[in-house]
C-alpha positions as CSV (number, residue, x, y, z in Angstrom):
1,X,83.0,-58.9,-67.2
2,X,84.2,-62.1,-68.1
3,X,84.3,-63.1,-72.1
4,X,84.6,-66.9,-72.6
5,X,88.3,-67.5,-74.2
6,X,88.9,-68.0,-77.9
7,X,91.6,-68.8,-80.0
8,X,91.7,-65.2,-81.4
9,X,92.6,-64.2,-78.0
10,X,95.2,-67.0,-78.0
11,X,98.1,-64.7,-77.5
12,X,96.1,-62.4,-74.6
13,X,95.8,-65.6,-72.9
14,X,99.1,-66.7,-73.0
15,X,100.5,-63.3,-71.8
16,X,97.7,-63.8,-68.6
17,X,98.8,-67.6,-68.2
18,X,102.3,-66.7,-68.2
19,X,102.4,-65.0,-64.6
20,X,101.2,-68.3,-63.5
21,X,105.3,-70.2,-62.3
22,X,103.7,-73.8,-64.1
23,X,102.7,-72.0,-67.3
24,X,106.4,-70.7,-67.6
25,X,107.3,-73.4,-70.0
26,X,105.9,-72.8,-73.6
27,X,104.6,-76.7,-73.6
28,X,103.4,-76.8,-70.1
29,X,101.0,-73.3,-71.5
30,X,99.9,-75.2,-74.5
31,X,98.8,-78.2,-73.1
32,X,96.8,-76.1,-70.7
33,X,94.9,-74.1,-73.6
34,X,94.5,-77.6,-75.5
35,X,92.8,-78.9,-72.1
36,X,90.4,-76.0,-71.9
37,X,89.5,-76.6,-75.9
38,X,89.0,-79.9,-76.0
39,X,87.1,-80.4,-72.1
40,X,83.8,-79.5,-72.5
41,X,83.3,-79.3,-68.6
42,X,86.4,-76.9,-67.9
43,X,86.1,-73.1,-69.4
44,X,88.8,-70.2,-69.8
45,X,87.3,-66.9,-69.5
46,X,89.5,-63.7,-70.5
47,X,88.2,-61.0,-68.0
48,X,87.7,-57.6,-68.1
49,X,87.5,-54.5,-65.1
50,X,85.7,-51.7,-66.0
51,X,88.0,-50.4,-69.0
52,X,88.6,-51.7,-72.6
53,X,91.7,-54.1,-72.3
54,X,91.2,-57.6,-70.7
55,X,92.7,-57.7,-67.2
56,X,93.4,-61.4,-66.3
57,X,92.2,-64.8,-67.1
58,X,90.2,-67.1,-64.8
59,X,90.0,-70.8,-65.1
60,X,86.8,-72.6,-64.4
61,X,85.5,-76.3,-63.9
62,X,82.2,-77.8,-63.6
63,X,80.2,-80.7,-62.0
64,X,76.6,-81.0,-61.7
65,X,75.9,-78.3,-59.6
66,X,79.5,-76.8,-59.1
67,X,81.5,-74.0,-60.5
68,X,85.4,-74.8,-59.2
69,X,87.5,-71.8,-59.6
70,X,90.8,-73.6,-60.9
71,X,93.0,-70.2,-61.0
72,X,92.8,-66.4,-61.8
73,X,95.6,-64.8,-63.1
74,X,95.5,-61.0,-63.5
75,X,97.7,-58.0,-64.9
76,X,99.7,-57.2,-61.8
77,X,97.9,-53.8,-61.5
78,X,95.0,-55.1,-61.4
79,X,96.3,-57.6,-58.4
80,X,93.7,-56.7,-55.2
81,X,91.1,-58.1,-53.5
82,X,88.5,-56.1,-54.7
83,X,88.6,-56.8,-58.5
84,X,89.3,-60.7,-57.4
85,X,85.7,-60.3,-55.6
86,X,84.5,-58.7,-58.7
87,X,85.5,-61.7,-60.5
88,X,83.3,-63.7,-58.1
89,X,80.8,-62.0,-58.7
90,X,80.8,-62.2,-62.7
91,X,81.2,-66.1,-62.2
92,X,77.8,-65.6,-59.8
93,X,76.2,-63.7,-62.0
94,X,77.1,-65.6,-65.3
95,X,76.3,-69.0,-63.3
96,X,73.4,-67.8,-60.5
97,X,72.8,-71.7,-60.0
98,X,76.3,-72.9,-59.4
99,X,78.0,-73.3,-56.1
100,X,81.2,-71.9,-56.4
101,X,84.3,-73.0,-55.2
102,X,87.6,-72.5,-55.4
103,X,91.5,-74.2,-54.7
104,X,93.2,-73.9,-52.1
105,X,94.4,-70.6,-52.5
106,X,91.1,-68.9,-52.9
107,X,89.2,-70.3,-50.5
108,X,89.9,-67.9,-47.6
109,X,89.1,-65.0,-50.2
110,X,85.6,-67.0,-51.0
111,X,84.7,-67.2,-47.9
112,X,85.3,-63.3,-47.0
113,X,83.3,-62.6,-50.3
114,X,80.7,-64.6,-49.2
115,X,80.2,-63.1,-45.7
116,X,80.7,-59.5,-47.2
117,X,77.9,-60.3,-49.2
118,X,76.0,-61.6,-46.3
119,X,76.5,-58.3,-44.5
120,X,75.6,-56.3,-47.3
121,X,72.4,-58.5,-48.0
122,X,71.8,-57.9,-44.3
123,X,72.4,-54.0,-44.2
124,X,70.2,-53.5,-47.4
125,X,67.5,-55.5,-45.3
126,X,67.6,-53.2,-42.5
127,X,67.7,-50.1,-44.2
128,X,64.3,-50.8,-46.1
């Protein structure tokens, strides 16, 4: 579930930023929370799995039409490809008439979420 970000979840959003090797510096984290306040079209979103505590952070752009996936940064426990699809699909389901796309390092994991929902679209179809 993602929660949009808020700065009384400043410090839970630090902690998530901090795995991230740019956001090491206390200034460099800062500017980057100041960015997502003041920016109308770029978002933070604390995200949670299925239990209480948040899990990670995702950061999110916009265009017209387009959702761009800037970064996710997530408790190392909670590091797999399964909860980082789970994430794509809260961004779907929160945006259903966004594209969504991602950097450089997510792209390969958007496009095996996107044919894994293909195939499941496509198995639910045969099996009705």
């Amino acid at each position: 579930m993602l929660n949009k970000y808020s700065d009384e979840n400043k410090k839970i959003a630090m902690g998530f930023l901090s795995y991230i090797s740019d956001f090491k510096d206390l200034n460099n984290l800062e500017q980057e929370l100041k960015l997502y306040s003041e920016d109308e079209n770029r978002q933070l979103y604390l995200w949670k799995s299925n239990i209480e505590d948040y899990s990670g952070i995702v950061a999110l752009s916009f265009s017209k039409k387009t959702v761009f996936i800037e970064y996710i940064s997530l408790n190392p426990s909670y590091r797999s490809q399964s909860n980082i699809f789970k994430i794509f699909d809260d961004i779907q389901q929160k945006f259903p008439d966004y594209v969504i796309l991602g950097n450089f390092n997510l792209s390969d994991q958007l496009k095996h979420w996107r044919q894994n929902k293909e195939k499941l679209e496509k198995d639910m179809k045969e099996t009705n």
